[in-house]
C-alpha positions in Angstrom: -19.3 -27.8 -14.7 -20.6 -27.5 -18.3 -24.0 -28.7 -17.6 -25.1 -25.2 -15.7 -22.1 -23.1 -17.3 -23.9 -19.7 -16.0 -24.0 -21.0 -12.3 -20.5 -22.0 -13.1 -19.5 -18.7 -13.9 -21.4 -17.0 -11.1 -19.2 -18.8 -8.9 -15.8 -18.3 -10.5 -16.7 -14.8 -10.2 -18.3 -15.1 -6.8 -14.8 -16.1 -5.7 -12.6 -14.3 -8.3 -14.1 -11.4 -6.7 -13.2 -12.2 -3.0 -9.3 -12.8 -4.3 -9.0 -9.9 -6.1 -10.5 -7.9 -2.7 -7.9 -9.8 -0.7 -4.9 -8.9 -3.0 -5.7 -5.7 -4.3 -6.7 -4.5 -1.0 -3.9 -5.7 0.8 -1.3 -4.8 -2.2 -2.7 -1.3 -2.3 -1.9 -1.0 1.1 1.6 -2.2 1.4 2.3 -0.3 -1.9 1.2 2.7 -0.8 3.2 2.9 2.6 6.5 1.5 0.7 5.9 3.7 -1.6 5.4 6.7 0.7 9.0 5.2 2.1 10.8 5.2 -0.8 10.0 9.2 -1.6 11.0 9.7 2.0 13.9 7.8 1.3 15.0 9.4 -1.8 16.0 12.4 -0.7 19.9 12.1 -1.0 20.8 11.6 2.0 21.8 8.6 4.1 20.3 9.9 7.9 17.3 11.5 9.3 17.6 13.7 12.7 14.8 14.2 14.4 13.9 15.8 18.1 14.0 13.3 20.9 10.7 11.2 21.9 9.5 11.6 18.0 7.0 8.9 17.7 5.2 8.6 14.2 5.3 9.3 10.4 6.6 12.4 8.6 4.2 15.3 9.1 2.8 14.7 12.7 5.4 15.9 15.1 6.0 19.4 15.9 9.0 21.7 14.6 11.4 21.3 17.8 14.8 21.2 16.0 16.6 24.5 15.6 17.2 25.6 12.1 20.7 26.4 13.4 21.5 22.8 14.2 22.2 22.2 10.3 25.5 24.0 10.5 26.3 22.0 13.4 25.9 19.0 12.1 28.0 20.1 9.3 30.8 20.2 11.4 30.7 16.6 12.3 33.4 14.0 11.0 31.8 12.1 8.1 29.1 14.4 7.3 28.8 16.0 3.4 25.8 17.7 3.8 23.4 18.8 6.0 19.9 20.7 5.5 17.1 21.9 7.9 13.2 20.9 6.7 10.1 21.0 7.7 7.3 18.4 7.2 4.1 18.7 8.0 0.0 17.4 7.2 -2.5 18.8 6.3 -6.0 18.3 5.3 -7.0 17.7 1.8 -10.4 16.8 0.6 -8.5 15.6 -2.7 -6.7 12.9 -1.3 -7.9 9.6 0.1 -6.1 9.4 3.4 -7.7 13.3 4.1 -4.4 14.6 4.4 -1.4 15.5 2.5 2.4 15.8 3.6 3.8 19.1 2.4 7.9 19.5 3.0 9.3 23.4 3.7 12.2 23.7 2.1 15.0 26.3 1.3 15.4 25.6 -2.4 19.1 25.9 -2.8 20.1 24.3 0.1 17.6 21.2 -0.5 18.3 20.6 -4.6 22.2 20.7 -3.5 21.5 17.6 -1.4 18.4 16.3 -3.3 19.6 16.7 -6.8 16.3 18.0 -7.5 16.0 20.5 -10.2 13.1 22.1 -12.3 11.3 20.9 -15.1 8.6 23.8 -16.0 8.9 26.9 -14.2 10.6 28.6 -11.5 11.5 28.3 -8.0 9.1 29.8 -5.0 9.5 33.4 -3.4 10.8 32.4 -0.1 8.0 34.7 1.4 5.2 34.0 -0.6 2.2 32.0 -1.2 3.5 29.4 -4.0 4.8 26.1 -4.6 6.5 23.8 -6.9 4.9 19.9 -7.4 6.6 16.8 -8.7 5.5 15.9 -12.7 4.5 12.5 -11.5 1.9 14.6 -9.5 0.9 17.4 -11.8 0.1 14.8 -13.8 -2.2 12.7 -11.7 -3.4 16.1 -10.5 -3.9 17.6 -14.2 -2.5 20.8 -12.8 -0.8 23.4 -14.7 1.6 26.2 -13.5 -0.4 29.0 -12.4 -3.6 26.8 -10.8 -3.8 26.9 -6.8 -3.8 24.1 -4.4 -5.9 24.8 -0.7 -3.3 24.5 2.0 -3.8 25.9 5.7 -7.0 27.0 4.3 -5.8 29.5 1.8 -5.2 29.2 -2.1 -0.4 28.7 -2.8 0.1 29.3 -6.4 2.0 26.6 -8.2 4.7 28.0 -10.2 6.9 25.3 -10.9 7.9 21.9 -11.2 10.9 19.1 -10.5 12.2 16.1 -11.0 13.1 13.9 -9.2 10.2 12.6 -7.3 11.4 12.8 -2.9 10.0 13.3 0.2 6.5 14.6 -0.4 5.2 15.9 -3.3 4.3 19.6 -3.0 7.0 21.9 -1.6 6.7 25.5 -0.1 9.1 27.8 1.2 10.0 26.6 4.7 9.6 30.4 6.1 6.1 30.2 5.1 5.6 27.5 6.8 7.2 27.8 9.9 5.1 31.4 9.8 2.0 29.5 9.5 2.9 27.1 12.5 4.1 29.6 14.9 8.0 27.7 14.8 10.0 30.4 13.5 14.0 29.5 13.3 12.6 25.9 14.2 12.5 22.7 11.8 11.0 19.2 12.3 14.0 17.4 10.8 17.8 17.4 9.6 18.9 15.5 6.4 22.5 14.3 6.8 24.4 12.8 3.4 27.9 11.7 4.3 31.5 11.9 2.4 32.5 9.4 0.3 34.8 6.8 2.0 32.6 7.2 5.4 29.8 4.4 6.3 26.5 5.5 7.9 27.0 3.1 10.5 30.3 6.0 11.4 28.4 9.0 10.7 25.6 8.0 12.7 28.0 6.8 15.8 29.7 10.4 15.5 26.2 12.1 15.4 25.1 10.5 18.0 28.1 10.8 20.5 27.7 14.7 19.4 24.1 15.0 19.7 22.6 12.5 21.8 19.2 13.8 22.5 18.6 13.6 19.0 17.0 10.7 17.2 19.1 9.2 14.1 17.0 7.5 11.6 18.8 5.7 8.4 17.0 6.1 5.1 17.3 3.2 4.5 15.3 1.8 7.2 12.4 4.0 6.5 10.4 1.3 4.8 10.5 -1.1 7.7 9.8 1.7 10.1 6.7 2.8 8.0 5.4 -1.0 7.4 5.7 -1.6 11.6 4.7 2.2 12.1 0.4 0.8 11.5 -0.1 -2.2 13.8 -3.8 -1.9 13.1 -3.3 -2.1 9.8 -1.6 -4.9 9.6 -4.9 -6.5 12.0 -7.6 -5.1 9.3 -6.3 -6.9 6.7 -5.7 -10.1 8.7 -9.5 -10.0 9.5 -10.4 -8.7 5.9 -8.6 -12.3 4.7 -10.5 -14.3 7.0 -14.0 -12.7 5.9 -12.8 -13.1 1.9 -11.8 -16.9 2.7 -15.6 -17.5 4.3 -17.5 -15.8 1.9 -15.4 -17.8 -1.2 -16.6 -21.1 0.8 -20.0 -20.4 1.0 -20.3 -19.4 -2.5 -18.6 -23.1 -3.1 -20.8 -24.3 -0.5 -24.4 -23.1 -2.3 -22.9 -24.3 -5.6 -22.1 -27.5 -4.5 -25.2 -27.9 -2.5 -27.1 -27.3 -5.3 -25.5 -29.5 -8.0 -25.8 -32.1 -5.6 -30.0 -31.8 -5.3 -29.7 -31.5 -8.8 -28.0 -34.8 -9.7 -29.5 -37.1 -7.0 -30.6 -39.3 -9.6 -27.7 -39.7 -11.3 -25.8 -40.2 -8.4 -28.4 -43.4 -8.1 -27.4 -44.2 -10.8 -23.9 -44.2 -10.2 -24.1 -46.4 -6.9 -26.5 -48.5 -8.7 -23.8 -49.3 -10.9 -21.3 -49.9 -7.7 -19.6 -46.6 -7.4 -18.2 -46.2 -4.3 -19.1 -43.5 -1.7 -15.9 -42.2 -1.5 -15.7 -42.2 -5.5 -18.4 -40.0 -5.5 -17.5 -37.6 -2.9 -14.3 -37.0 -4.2 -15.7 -36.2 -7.7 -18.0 -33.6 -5.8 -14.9 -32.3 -4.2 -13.2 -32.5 -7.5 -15.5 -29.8 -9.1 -15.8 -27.7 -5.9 -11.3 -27.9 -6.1 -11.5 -26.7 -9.7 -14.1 -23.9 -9.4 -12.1 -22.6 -7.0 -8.7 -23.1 -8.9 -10.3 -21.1 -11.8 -12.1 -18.2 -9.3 -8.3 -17.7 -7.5 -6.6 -17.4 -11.3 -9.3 -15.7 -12.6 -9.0 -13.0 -9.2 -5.7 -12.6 -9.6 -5.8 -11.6 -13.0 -8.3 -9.2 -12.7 -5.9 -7.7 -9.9 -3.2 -7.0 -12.6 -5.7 -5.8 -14.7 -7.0 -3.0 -12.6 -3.2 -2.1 -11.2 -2.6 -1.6 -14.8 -5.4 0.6 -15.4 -4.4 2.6 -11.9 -1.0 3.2 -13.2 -2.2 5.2 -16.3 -4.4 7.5 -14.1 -2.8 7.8 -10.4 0.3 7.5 -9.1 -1.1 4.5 -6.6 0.8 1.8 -6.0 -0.2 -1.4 -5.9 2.5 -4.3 -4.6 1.7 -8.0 -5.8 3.9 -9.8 -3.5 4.1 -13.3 -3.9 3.9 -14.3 -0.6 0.3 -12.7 0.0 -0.7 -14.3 -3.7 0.5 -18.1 -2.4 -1.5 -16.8 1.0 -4.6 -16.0 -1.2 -3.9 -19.3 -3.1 -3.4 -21.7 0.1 -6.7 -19.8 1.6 -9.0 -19.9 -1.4 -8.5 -23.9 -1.9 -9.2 -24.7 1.3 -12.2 -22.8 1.8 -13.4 -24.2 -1.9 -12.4 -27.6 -0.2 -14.6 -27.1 3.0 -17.4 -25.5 0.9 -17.6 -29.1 -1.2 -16.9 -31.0 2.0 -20.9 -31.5 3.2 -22.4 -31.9 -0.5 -19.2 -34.5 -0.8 -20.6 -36.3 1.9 -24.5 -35.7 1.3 -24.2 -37.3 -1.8 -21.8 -40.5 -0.8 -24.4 -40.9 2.1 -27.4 -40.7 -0.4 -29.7 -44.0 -0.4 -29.2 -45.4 -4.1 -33.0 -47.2 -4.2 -34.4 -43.0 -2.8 -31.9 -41.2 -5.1 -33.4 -43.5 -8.5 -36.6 -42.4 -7.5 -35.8 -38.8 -7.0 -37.8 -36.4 -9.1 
């Protein structure tokens, strides 16, 4: 490996490149949807309702709840709290998805059962134009009060902002929005927090024998509901592995290949002096195992690296999960192994009388 210590480190970068595609790619993604999850989820309270046959994420069904149904709800054994929203996408040249979730929200009502409260600022007129952000986001954002964001293409004021971070991260008045989507009196959800001494498993049962057409979602299964809720994702990034794996053991492959042309005379030498084949393969193999050990340590690091510099300049998540890392690890060895397999064998098969000759 010292003898030709740039082609050396071609290749550990060759393949620390491929592992940190594989991990960062695939850690970006699950961090993104759990963290997505965990807003949703950290709204303070313990069930979601939501209009029968809803299929999807936040943001892409249609306001069919009435607003009305809050107080309802209310009334039901168990239940604490209960508040009307609205949720809904919409296109954002800013973001890298294209689209942004925005929540509707009557303030009161939603910092009662949120706990959310203001930072800089003050609330939004109920009827106008503006909205308050999350300081996580104004950050990322570099916005100040008093800039505008584009939404339904026309300019809301931002006029204030609040802590903690839940649901999404830009709020507007939810008259304003239902206005804008032709759903007066009509929401897309109902947050439900229980009383103390109740389990959701009893609130939910109660809510459900009251209101059957509805669908009750816990909070607390949001994250495996957004995980399942992108099948193809899930196939992109099995595929995306595979291609990573195949490029890492053809960059073995070509090194190998090469150091093997290179040596043939020493490897006459070495059979000359009654090394075995199987000696000499496995010391091929050897180099092509620890090239590889080096690129996977070397990708992974580089993975930390750039998640650390994401995290001072977005609020991206990036998840290192152990289990995709040992996945990354397992992969990257055995293509390394496969990519020294043939030079192994090329030069245990290697005449020792032609290979002294070799020039």
């Amino acid at each position: 490996m010292l003898h030709r210590p740039a082609r050396t480190v071609v290749s550990v970068l060759g393949i620390a490149i491929g592992v940190l595609l594989i991990v960062f790619t695939v850690g970006l993604s699950n961090g993104t949807i759990r963290e997505q999850a965990t807003r949703e989820a950290n709204v303070g309270a313990e069930i979601f309702m939501r209009a029968s046959g809803s299929i999807g994420m936040s943001g892409s069904e249609s306001f069919r709840l009435p607003v009305t149904l809050a107080k309802d709800v209310l009334a039901v054994d168990g239940v604490r709290a209960a508040v009307a929203i609205g949720q809904n996408s919409v296109d954002a040249t800013d973001n890298n998805t294209g689209k942004r979730l925005v929540d509707g929200v009557n303030f009161d009502e939603y910092a009662a059962i949120s706990g959310m409260h203001l930072i800089e600022g003050r609330v939004f007129d109920p009827k106008a134009d503006e909205a308050i952000i999350d300081t996580a986001w104004q950050k990322q954002k570099k916005l100040k009060l008093g800039d505008t964001i584009p939404l339904f293409e026309r300019p809301f004021k931002v006029v204030g902002t609040y802590e903690p971070a839940g649901g999404a991260r830009l709020k507007i008045p939810l008259g304003v929005m239902q206005e804008q989507l032709g759903s007066e009196g009509r929401a897309s959800s109902v947050l439900v927090a229980i009383k103390p001494g109740y389990t959701v498993y009893q609130v939910g049962q109660n809510l459900k024998a009251k209101f059957p057409e509805y669908q009750m979602i816990r909070t607390q299964d949001l994250e495996e509901l957004y995980m399942a809720g992108f099948p193809a994702l899930n196939v992109f990034l099995n595929v995306f592995i595979g291609v990573a794996a195949v490029i890492s053991a053809l960059v073995i492959l070509l090194t190998m290949y090469t150091t093997v042309t290179e040596r043939t005379r020493q490897i006459g030498i070495m059979k000359s002096l009654g090394m075995s084949n199987a000696a000499i393969g496995w010391t091929i193999t050897q180099e092509a195992l620890l090239i590889s050990l080096i690129g996977i340590t070397t990708g992974i690091l580089l993975t930390f690296l750039l998640r650390f510099a994401l995290s001072r300049v977005t609020t991206l998540e990036v998840e290192m999960s152990a289990w995709v890392m040992l996945i990354t690890f397992v992969v990257g060895m055995f293509g390394g192994a496969l990519g020294g397999l043939y030079p192994a064998m090329r030069a245990a098969r290697l005449d020792a009388v032609e290979a002294l000759s070799y020039e």
